[in-house]
C-alpha positions in Angstrom: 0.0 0.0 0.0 1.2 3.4 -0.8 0.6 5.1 2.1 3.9 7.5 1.9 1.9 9.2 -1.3 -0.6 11.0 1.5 2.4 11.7 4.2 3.4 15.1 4.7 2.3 16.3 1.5 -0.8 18.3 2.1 -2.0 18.4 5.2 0.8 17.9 7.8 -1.6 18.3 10.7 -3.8 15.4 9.8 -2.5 12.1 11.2 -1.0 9.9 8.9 -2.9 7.2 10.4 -6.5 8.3 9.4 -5.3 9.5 6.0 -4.7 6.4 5.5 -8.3 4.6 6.7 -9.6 7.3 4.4 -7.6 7.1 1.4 -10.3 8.7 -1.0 -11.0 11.5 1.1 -7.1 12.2 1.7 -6.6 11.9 -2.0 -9.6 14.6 -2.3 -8.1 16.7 0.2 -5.2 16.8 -1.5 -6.3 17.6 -4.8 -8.7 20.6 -3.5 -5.7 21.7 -1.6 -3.5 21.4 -4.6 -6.0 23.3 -6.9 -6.2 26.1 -4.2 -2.8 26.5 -4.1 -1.9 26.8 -8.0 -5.0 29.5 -8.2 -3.4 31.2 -5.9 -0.1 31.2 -7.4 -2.1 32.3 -10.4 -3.2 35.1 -8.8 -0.5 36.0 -7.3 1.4 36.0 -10.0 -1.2 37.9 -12.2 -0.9 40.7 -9.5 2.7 40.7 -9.3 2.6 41.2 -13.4 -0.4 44.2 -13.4 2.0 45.4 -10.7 5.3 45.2 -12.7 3.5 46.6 -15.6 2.3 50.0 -13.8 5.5 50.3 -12.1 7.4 50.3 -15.5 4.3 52.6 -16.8 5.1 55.2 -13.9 9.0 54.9 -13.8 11.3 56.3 -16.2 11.5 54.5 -19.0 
């Protein structure tokens, strides 16, 4: 059994233990955590851009 997969990898406060028992749910977890995570980084990332943009707008050229 695979059970190293769910270890550590999104939800470090879980125990390992009941990740396990509840594979699907742990897998689930980890995909909705995963998902929130790369939006974010998409957002963030959009924001730093609109910011770099404006700055080099404003700024001396």
């Amino acid at each position: 059994m695979p059970t190293e997969v769910f270890h550590g990898t999104c939800s470090p406060s879980i125990d390992s233990r009941l990740m396990v028992t509840n594979e699907h749910s742990a897998v689930e977890n980890c995909k909705t955590v995963l998902n929130n995570v790369a939006d974010n980084k998409w957002r963030q990332d959009r924001e730093c851009d609109k910011m770099d943009s404006s700055l080099r707008i404003t700024g001396s050229a």
